[in-house]
C-alpha positions as CSV (number, residue, x, y, z in Angstrom):
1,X,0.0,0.0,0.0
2,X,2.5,2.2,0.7
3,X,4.7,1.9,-2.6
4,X,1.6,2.3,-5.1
5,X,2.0,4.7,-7.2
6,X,-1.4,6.9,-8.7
7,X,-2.8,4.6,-11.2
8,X,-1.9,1.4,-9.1
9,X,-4.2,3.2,-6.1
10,X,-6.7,4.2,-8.1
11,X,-7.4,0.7,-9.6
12,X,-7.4,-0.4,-6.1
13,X,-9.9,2.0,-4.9
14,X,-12.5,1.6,-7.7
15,X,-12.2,-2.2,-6.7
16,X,-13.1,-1.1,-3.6
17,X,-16.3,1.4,-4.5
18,X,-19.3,-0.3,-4.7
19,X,-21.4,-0.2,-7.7
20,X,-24.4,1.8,-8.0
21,X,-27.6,0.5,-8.3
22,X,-29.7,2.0,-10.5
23,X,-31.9,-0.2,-12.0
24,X,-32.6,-1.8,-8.8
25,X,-33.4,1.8,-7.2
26,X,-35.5,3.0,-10.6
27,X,-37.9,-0.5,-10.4
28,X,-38.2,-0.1,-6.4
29,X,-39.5,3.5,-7.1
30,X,-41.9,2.5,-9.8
31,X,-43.1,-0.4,-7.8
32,X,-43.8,2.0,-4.7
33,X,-45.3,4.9,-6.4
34,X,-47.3,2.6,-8.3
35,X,-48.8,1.0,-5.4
36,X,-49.3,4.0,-3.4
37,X,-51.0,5.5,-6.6
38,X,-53.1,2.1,-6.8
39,X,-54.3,2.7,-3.2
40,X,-54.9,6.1,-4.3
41,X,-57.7,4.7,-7.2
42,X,-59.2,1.9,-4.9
43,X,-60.3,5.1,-2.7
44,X,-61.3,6.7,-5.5
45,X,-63.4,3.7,-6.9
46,X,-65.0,3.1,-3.5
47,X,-66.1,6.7,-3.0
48,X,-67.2,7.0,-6.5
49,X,-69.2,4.1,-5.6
50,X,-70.7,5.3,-2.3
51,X,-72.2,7.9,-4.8
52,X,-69.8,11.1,-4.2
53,X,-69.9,13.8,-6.9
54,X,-66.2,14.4,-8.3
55,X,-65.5,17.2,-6.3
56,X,-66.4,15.2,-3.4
57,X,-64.5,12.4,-4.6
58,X,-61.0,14.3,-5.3
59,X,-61.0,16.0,-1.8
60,X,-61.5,12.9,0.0
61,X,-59.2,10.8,-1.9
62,X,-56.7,13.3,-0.9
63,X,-57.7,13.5,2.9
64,X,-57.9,10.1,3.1
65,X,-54.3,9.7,1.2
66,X,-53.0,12.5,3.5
67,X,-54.0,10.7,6.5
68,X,-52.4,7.4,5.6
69,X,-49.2,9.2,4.9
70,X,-49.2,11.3,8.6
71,X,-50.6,8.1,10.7
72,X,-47.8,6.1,8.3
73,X,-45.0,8.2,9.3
74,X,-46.3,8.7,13.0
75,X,-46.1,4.7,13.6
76,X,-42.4,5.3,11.9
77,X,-43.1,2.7,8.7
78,X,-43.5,5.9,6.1
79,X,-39.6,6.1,6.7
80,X,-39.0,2.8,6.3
81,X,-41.4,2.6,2.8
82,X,-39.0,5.9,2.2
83,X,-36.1,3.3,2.3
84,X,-37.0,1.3,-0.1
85,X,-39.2,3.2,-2.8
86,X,-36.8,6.2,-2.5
87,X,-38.8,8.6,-4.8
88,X,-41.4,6.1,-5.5
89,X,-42.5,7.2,-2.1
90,X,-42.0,11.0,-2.1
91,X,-43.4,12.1,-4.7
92,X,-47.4,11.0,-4.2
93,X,-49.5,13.2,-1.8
94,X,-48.1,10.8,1.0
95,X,-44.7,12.0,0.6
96,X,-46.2,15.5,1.0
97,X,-48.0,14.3,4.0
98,X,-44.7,12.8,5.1
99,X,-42.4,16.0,4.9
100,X,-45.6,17.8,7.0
101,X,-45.3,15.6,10.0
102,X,-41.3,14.4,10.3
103,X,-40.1,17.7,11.5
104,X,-43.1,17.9,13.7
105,X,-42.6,14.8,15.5
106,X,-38.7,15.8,15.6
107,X,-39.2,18.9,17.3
108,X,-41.8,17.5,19.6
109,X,-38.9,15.0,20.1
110,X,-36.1,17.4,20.4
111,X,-38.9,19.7,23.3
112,X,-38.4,23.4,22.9
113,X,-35.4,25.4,22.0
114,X,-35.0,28.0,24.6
115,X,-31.6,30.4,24.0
């Protein structure tokens, strides 16, 4: 180790980076977002169902969705769905509902900042 010269070291250290992973990371997003969008419609079928109007139906769909995402990430699994579907999981209206609560539930964590 100690007599490598440049090139020898760099070999060395890209033998020692691990690869990315993108394909892996792109399908575990897509298969995420997907069901979280798929959730998404089955609400959507079911109120349409129980005979909402659209209007009614959209703004539910999204409480509802918004709900999951807040009781989700207060039980500490959003994070973990997070780990796995990477964007897949941010980008819904969950994700929104997940960037809402984690810094509450850090500060409430963390108690008040007095200076």
């Amino acid at each position: 180790m100690e007599n490598m010269n440049k090139k020898d070291y760099q070999k060395y250290s890209e033998k020692k980076v691990p690869k990315p992973t993108y394909m892996k990371n792109i399908i575990l997003a897509f298969l995420v977002g997907g069901a979280i969008c798929t959730i998404g419609q089955l609400i959507r079928s079911w109120l349409m169902k129980k005979g909402l109007d659209e209007k009614a139906v959209a703004s539910a769909t999204s409480i509802i969705l918004v709900f999951i995402g807040a009781f989700l990430t207060g039980l500490g699994v959003y994070d973990k769905i997070g780990q796995i579907g990477g964007a897949g999981a941010a980008i819904p209206i969950t994700g929104f509902s997940n960037a809402m609560v984690s810094p509450a539930m850090e500060f409430k964590t963390e108690g008040f900042i007095l200076e």
